[in-house]
C-alpha positions as CSV (number, residue, x, y, z in Angstrom):
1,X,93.2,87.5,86.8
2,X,93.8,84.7,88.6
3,X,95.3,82.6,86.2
4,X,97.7,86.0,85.8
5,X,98.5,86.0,89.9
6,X,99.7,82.1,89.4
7,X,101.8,82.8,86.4
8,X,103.2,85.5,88.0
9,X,103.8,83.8,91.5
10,X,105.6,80.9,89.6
11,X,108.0,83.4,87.7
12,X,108.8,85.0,91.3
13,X,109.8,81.4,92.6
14,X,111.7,80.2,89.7
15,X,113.8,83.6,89.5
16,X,114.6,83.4,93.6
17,X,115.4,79.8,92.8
18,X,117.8,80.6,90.0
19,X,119.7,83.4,92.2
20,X,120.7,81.0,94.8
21,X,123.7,79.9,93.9
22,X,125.8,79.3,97.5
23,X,125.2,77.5,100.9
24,X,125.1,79.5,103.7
25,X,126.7,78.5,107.4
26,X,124.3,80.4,109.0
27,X,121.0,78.9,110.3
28,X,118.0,80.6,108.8
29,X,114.3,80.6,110.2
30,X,113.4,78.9,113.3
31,X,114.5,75.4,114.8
32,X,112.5,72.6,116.9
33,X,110.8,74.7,119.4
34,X,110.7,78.0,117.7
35,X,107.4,80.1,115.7
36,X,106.5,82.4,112.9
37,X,104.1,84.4,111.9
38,X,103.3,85.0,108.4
39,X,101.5,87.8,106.5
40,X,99.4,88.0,103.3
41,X,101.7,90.2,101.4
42,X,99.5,90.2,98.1
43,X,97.6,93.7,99.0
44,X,100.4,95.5,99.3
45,X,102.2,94.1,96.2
46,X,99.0,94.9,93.9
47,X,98.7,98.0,95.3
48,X,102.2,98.9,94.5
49,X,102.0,96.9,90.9
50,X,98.8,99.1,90.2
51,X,100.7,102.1,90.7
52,X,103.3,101.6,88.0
53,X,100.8,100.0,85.4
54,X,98.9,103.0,84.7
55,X,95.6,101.9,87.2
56,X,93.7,105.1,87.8
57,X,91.3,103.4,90.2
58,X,94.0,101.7,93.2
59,X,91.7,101.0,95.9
60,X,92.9,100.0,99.5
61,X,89.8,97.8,99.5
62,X,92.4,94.9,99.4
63,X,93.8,95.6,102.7
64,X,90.3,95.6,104.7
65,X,90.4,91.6,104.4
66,X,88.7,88.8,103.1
67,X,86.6,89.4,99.9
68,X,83.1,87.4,99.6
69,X,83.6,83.8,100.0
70,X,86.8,83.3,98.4
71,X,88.9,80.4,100.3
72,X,92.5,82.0,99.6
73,X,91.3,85.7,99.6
74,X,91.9,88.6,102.6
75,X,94.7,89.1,104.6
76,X,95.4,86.1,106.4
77,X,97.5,86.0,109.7
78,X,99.3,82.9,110.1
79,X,100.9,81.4,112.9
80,X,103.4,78.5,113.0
81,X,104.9,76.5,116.1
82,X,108.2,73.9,114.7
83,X,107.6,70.8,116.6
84,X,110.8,69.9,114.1
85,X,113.2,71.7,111.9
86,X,110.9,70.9,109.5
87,X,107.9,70.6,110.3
88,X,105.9,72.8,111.8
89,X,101.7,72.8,113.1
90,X,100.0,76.4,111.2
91,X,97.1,78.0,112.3
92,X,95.7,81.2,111.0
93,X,92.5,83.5,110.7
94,X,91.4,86.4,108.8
95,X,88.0,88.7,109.1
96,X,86.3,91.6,107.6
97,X,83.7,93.3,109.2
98,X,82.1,96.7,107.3
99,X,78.8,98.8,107.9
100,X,76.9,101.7,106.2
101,X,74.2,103.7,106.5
102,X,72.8,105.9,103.9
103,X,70.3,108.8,104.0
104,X,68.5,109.9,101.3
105,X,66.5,113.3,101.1
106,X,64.0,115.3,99.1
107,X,65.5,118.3,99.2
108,X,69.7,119.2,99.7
109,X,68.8,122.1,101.8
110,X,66.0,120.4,104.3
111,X,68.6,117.7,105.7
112,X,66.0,117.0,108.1
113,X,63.8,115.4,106.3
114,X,65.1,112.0,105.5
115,X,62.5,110.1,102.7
116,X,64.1,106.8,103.3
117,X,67.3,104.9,104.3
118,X,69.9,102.3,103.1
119,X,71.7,99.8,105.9
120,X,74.2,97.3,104.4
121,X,76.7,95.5,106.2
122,X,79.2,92.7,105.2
123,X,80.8,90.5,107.3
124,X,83.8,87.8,106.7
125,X,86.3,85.5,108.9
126,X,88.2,82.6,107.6
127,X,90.0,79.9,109.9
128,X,92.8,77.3,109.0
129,X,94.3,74.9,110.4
130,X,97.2,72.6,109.4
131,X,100.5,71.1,108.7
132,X,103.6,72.7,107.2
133,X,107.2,70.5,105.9
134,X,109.7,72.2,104.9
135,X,112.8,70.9,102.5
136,X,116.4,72.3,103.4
137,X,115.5,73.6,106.9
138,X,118.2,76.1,108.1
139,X,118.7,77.0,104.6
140,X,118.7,80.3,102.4
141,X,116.1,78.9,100.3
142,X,113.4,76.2,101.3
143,X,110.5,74.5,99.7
144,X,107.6,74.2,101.7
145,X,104.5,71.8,101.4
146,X,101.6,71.9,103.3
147,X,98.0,70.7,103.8
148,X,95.4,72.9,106.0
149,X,91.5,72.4,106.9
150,X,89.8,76.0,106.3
151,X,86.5,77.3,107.0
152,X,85.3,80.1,105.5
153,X,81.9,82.3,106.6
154,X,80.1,85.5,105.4
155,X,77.4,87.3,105.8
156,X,76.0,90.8,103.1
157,X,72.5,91.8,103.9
158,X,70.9,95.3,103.2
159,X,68.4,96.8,104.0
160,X,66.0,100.1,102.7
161,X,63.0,102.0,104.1
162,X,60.7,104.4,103.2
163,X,60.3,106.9,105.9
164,X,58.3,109.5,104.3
165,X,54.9,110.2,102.5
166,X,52.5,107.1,101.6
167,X,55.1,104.9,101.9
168,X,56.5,105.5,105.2
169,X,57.9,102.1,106.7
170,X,57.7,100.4,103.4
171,X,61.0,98.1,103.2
172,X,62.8,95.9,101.2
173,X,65.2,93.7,102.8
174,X,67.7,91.0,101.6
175,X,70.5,88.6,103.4
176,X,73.1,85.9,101.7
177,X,75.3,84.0,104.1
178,X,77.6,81.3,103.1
179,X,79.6,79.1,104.3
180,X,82.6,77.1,103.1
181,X,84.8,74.3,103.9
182,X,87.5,72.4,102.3
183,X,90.9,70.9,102.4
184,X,93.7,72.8,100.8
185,X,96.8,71.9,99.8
186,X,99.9,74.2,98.9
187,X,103.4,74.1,97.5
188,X,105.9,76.8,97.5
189,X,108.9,78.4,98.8
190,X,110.2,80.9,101.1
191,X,113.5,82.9,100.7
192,X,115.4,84.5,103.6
193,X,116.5,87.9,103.5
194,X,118.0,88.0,106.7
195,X,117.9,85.3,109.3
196,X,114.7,85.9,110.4
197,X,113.3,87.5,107.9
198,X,111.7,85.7,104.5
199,X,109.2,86.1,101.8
200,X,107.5,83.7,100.7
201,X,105.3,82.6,97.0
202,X,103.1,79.5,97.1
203,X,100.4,77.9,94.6
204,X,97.3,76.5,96.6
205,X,94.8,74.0,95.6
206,X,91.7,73.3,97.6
207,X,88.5,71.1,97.7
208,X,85.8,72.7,99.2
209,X,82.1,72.8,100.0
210,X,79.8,75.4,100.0
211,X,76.5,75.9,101.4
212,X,74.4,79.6,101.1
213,X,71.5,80.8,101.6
214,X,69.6,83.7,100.4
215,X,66.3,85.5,101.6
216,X,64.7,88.5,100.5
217,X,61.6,90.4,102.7
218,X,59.2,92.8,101.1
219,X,56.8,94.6,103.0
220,X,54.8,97.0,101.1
221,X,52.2,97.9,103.5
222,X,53.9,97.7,106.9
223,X,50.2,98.9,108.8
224,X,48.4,95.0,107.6
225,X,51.8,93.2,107.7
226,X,51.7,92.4,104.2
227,X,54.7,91.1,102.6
228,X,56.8,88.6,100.4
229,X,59.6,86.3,101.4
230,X,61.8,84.5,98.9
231,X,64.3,82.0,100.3
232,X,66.6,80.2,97.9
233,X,69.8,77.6,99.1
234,X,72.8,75.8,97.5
235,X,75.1,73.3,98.3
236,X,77.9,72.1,96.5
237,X,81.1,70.3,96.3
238,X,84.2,71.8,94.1
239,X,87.5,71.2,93.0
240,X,87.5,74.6,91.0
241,X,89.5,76.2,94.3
242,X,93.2,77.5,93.3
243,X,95.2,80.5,94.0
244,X,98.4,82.0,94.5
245,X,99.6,84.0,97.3
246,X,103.1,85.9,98.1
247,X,103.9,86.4,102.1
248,X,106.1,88.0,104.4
249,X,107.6,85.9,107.4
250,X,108.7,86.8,110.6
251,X,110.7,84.2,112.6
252,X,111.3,84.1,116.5
């Protein structure tokens, strides 16, 4: 899938490329002094793709932001501030934050009686910061290079208890945060639509460490206290980290 969103991200960058074909006088995107913002375009354009390829199952999960622990996933908001034409200081952020509760009962028409419960909640935010350089400033089409430090953290835990019969306040619970840091590097380029307006197709290659943590509680008798913990951690170091991403650009 990945490997697919690259491919596809290259075609989009070489075909813009192709259909430029004259200079243009006027200026386009912002000048020493001026900002951006970009957005993550990709949800919307698999959303659309999906419906003409026949998906039955679309799901605006996409658009609720990042997904697990993945450095280049979510929808990222981007800022930039152009010390230069052509080079310009990026900083960014994106979060997802989702909770839900479950009730479970014995009977579909006693809805007052609730035998036990299911709380999960998953929680997400990514930071970056870096530098962006920009070939042909002022242009139609420019190539843009840049390096950012991100930092990526989430959190899933659930949790389930009994609240009926022998096994009332019997629980299970379990928690996996992680965290992950890197540097990532990016090439790509952005094509103006109007002269503040541009979309944008990049390939992005990061090195990154990750530390998690995992820990799951059982209580099966909650009147003596009795219960089993399991705790496990990792750490590594990868250079496994690329992605592809498509944007939309505002300038000001």
């Amino acid at each position: 899938m990945i490997m697919k969103k690259m491919l596809m991200t290259m075609a989009t960058v070489l075909l813009v490329a192709v259909s430029v074909s004259a200079q243009d006088e006027e200026w386009y995107g912002s000048e020493k002094g001026g900002f951006a913002l970009t957005f993550n375009a990709n949800p919307i354009l698999n959303y659309v793709g999906n419906m003409f390829n026949g998906t039955q199952n679309n799901s605006v999960a996409p658009f609720e932001g990042l997904d697990s622990d993945n450095i280049f996933g979510g929808t990222t908001i981007t800022g930039k501030y152009f010390f230069e034409d052509n080079l310009a200081l990026t900083a960014g952020f994106g979060f997802n934050n989702r909770y839900n509760v479950t009730n479970n009962y014995a009977d579909s028409k006693d809805l007052e009686n609730v035998t036990s419960y299911n709380r999960n909640s998953t929680t997400a935010f990514q930071a970056l910061l870096g530098l962006e350089y920009r070939l042909q400033p002022g242009k139609r089409l420019q190539p843009i290079f840049g390096a950012n430090l991100v930092y990526v953290h989430t959190n899933k835990w659930d949790y389930i208890e009994s609240t009926d019969g022998d096994t009332k306040g019997d629980y299970i619970y379990s928690g996996a945060p992680t965290n992950k840091i890197g540097l990532m590097l990016n090439a790509g380029v952005e094509y103006f639509i109007t002269t503040q307006i541009s979309f944008g197709a990049n390939l992005d290659f990061a090195i990154a460490k990750t530390w998690r943590g995992a820990t799951k509680d059982y209580d099966p008798d909650k009147t003596n206290a009795s219960y089993t913990r399991i705790n496990q951690n990792e750490t590594f170091i990868g250079t496994g980290n690329y992605g592809a991403n498509v944007s939309m650009n505002f300038y000001f």
